[in-house]
VEXKOL-501471 format. One record per residue (C-alpha): residue number from 1; residue in three letters; x, y, z. Coordinates in nm, 3 decimals, decimal comma. Example, Ala and Ser with C-alpha at 12.3 -4.5 7.8 and 13.67 -1.06 7.14 Angstrom:
REM VEXKOL-501471
node pos->1; code->Ala; px->1,230; py->-0,450; pz->0,780
node pos->2; code->Ser; px->1,367; py->-0,106; pz->0,714
//
This chain:
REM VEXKOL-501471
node pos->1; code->Unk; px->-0,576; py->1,544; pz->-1,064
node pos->2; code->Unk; px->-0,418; py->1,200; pz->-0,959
node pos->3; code->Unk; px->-0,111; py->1,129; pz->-1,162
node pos->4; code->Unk; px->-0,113; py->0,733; pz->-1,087
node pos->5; code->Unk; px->-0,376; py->0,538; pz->-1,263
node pos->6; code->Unk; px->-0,370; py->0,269; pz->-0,973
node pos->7; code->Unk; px->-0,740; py->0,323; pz->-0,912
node pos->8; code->Unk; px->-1,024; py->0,532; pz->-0,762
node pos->9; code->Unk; px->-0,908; py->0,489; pz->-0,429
node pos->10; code->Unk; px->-0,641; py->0,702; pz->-0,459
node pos->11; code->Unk; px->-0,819; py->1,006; pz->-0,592
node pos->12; code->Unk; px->-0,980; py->1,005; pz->-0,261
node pos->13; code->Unk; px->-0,584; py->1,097; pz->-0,126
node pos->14; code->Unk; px->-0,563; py->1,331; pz->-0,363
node pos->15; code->Unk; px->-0,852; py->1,563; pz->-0,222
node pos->16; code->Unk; px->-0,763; py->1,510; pz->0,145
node pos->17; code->Unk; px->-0,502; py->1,680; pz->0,374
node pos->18; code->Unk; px->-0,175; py->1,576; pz->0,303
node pos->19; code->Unk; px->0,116; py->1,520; pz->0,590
node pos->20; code->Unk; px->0,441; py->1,432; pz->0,513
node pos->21; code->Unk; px->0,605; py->1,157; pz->0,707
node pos->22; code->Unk; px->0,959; py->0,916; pz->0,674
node pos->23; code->Unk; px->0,960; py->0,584; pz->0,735
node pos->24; code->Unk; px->1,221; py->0,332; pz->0,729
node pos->25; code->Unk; px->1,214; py->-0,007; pz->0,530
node pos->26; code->Unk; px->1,447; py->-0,276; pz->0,540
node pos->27; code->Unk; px->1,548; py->-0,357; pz->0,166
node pos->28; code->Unk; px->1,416; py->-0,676; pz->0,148
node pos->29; code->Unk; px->1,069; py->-0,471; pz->0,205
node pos->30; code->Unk; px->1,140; py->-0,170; pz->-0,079
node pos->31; code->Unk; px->1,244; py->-0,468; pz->-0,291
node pos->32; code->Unk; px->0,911; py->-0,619; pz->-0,261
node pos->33; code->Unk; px->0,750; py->-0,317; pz->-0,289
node pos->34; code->Unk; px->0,884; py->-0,202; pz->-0,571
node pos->35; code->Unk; px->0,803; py->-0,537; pz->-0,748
node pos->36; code->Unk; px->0,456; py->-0,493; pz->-0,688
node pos->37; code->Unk; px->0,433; py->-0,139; pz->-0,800
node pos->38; code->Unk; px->0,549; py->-0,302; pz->-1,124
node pos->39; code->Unk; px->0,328; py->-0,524; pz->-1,184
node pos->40; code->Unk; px->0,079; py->-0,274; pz->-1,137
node pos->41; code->Unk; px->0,194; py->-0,041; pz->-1,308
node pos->42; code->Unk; px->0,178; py->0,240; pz->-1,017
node pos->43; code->Unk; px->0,469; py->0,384; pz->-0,805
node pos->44; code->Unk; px->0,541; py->0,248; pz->-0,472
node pos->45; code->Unk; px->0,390; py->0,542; pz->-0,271
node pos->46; code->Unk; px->0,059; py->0,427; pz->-0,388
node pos->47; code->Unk; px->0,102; py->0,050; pz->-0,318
node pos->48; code->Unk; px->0,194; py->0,167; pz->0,077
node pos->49; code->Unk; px->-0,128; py->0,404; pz->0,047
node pos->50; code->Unk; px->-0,342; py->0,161; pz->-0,077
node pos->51; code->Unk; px->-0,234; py->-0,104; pz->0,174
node pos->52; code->Unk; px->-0,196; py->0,057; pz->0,467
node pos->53; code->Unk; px->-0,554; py->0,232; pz->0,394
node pos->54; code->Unk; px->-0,690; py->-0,111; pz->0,355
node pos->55; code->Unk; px->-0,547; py->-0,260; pz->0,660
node pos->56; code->Unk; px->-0,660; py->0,041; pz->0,870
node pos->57; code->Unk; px->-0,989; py->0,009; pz->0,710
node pos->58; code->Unk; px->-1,005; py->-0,337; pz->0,798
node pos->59; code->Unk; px->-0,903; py->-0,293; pz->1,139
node pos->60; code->Unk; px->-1,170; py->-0,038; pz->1,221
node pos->61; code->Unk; px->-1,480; py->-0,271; pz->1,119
node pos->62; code->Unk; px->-1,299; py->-0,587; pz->1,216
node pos->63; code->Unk; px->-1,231; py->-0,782; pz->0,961
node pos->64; code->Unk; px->-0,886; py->-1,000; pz->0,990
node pos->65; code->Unk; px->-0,666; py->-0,954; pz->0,715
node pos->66; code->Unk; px->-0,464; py->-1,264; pz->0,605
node pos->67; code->Unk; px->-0,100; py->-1,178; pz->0,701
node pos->68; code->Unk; px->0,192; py->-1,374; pz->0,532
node pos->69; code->Unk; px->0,549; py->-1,374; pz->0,571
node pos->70; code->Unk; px->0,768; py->-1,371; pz->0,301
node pos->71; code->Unk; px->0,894; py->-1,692; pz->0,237
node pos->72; code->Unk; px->0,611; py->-1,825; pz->0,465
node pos->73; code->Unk; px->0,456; py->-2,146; pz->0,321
node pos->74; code->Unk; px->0,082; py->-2,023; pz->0,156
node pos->75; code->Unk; px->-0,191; py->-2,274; pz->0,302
//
């Protein structure tokens, strides 16, 4: 069972091999992270899933993802 309502895409986490790894964020970047997860309404685990899944899903067929700075002017 998933315990984070943040969508189908996570239950397919849920039934695959886990690995447990540390990474290091500057706080700007857990900041930011954890502001998302808010507005979502998931925790900030799944917001790093979900994104990292999506730009390694992107990378494999492709597909440029639009990258932005923070702070970077939107065009």
């Amino acid at each position: 069972m998933v315990s984070d309502p943040f969508c189908a895409f996570c239950a397919a986490f849920a039934l695959q091999q886990q690995k447990r790894v540390n990474v290091d964020f500057p706080t700007w970047m857990i900041e930011s992270l954890d502001r998302e997860a808010s507005k979502l309404g998931v925790t900030r685990q799944s917001v790093i899933k979900v994104w990292l899944a999506e730009r390694l899903e992107a990378t494999a067929s492709n597909v440029p993802l639009q990258l932005r700075r923070p702070g970077a002017a939107r065009r």
